[in-house]
C-alpha positions, 0 to 999 in steps of 0.5 A: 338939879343934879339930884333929880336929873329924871324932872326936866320940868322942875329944872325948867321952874328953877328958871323964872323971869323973876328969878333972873329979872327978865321981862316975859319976851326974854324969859324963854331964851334966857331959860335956854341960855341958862340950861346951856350954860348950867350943862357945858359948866358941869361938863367941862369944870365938874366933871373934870374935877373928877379926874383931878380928884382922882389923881389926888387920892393919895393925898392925905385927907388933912391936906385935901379940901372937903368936897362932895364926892364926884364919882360917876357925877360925869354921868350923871350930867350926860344923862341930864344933857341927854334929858334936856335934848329930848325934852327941848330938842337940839337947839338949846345947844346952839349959839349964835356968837354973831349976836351983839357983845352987849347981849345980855344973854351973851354976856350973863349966860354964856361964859364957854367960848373959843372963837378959832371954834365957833368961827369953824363950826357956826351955831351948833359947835356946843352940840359938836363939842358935846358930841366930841366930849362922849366920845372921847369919854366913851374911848376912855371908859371903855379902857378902863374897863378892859383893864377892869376885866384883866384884873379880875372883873371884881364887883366894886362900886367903881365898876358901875360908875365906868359902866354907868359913864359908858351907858350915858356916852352911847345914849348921846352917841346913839341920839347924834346919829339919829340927828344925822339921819334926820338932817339927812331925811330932810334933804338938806333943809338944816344945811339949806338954813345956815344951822349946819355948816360942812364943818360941822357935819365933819366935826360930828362924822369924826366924834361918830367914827371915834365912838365906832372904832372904840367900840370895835377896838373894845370887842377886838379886844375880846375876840381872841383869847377870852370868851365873853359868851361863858356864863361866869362872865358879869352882867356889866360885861355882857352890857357893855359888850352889848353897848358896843354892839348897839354902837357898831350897828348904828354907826356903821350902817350910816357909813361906808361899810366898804372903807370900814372893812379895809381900814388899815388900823383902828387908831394908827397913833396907838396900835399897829396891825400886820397886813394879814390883819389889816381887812379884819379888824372891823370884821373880826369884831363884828364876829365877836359882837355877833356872838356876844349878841347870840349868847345873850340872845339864847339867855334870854330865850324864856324873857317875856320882854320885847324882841329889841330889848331880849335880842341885842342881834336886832341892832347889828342886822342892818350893819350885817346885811350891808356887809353881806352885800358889798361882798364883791366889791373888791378883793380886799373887801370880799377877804374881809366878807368871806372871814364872817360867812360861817359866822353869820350862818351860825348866829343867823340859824340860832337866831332864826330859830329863837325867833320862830319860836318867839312867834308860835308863843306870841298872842298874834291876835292880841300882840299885833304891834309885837307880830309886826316887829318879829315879822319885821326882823324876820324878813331882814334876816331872811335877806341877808341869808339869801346874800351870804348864799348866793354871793359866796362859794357853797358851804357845808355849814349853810345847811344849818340853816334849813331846820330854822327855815322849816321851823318858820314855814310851819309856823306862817301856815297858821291863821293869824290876824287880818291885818297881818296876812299880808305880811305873813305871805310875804315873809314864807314866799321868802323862806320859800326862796331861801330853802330854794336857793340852799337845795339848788346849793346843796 
């Protein structure tokens, strides 16, 4: 199974009433019981026979037990479990430990238990446990690979099993908070039926806000005295810089924006900030993933691919425009906003302008689907540049932005599809708008 993680279906056939000598009735849930107990098993006993491995290599081989290696097998089992969420859903991960102790499901399948926990998180504490596992994993790959790039950054097969170890981390934390987010659309229907329980919801906040202040911690890291946008820094440096990102602008637009502005530390049990600093940490690694974001955006200037996939900036865009907006909510917080004003009208016009020329090249009526996305992005970004303008003092470098607004309300003046019409007049009204509120400015 571990061998062909990319087959849910042929991990599923392992599983047959024949195979574990149940009747048709329980076949299902005992397929389920077994994918649970099969994951956690590999999460928590293999893949901390990593770590035991690895602190055991300077062992001599005579003395050290033959094993298959396990290097990047933690990985591997995140993309399994991430796989079988997908394909089943998220509950297969939850445990009733109500059930009967004589069930046969309880008793042969699931072997995993710690009462002081289920009694505190109900049915999903495997899910939240899960989720406190990546998180903590994703802290301590994302250090390990700081100190890969102090050393010297040199290609190792090492390097891709941190990075593949990171990637798989921020695929569960980013599917966790598209959970929340349903919970959230569905008013309330999963915490209305028992499955969520408020301690639960705090356990997964908690392994969220862990996952968002490694990654904050990680670009802090970068801001100051090494510039990851330079075009000697590797391919697996700008990914997992590009990962924290995604990270940052998923998580922190789910949370309050304002409290993540004047934290007064990333994590007090290990670094200390001075009060100068207190109301930059989030916004000074902001400023450096958003220029990360524009690097790689502008390297990709000439990639065909899709908008998301060319241009990592899309993911920060909402975190960015609930910044810009909350400029005025206090002191602290609007010292906070005022420290990324000239980097957001920095990275905005680059990115304004790549933008504007992705659609003078796009097939607008063939590439509808991409029409609608660009338009989409467009817009959002036009918002947030009315709010930096209009919510903070004049400044010189806004006018950078006025060639990029040129350039767009040129290009919405040609013929495109029917169906896009619509959203083509409303995108120049807003260019309009913008190039209205920077001469008023000016």
């Amino acid at each position: 199974c571990m061998q062909s993680t990319k087959s849910v279906s042929s991990f599923q056939k392992c599983f047959t009433s024949q195979d574990i000598g149940l009747n048709d009735n329980e076949s299902e849930e005992a397929i389920v019981a077994s994918i649970r107990s099969f994951a956690f098993y590999g999460l928590v006993v293999l893949g901390n026979t990593v770590a035991s491995s690895m602190s055991n290599s300077n062992q001599q081989e005579s003395d050290a037990p033959p094993q298959i290696s396990m290097k990047g097998l933690r990985a591997k089992i995140y993309t399994l479990a991430m796989d079988l969420w997908r394909s089943f859903g998220p509950d297969w991960l939850f445990y009733d430990s109500h059930a009967p102790s004589s069930s046969k499901l309880n008793n042969e399948f699931w072997w995993f238990r710690s009462k002081n926990t289920e009694n505190q998180l109900g049915l999903t504490w495997p899910l939240c446990t899960l989720v406190q596992l990546v998180a903590g994993d994703l802290r301590l790959n994302l250090g390990r690979w700081v100190t890969i790039v102090e050393d010297g950054n040199t290609p190792s097969q090492d390097n891709e099993y941190v990075c593949s170890e990171i990637e798989s981390c921020a695929t569960v934390i980013l599917e966790t908070v598209q959970l929340m987010t349903s919970l959230a659309d569905d008013e309330g229907e999963g915490i209305a039926s028992g499955v969520w329980v408020p301690e639960a919801l705090l356990h997964i906040r908690k392994s969220l806000e862990d996952a968002l202040n490694s990654s904050v911690q990680y670009l802090n890291s970068f801001s100051g005295d090494q510039d990851e946008t330079r075009n000697e820094v590797s391919d697996q440096a700008i990914n997992v810089g590009r990962i924290c990102c995604m990270l940052i602008g998923t998580i922190a637009s789910e949370l309050e924006v304002e409290d993540l502005l004047i934290s007064p530390s990333i994590d007090e049990r290990n670094m200390q900030l001075t009060k100068e600093a207190e109301t930059s940490c989030f916004a000074s690694a902001l400023s450096a993933g958003m220029l990360l974001c524009n690097a790689v955006g502008e390297k990709n200037v000439t990639n065909a691919e899709r908008l998301e996939t060319s241009e990592p900036l899309c993911c920060l865009l909402p975190c960015i425009m609930s910044v810009i907006a909350c400029s005025s909510s206090n002191e602290r917080v609007e010292t906070a906003v005022s420290s990324l004003n000239d980097s957001v009208a920095y990275v905005m016009s680059q990115f304004l302008h790549r933008l504007g020329v992705r659609w003078n090249h796009l097939d607008r009526w063939s590439q509808i689907d991409e029409s609608f996305t660009i338009l989409s992005i467009a817009g959002l970004s036009l918002l947030i540049i009315e709010e930096l303008v209009t919510s903070s003092a004049p400044r010189e470098g806004y006018q950078e932005l006025v060639p990029p607004l040129n350039l767009w309300k040129e290009a919405l003046s040609k013929d495109v599809e029917d169906a896009l019409e619509e959203h083509v007049d409303k995108t120049l009204q807003q260019v309009g708008n913008c190039l209205i509120i920077l001469k008023t400015y000016r």
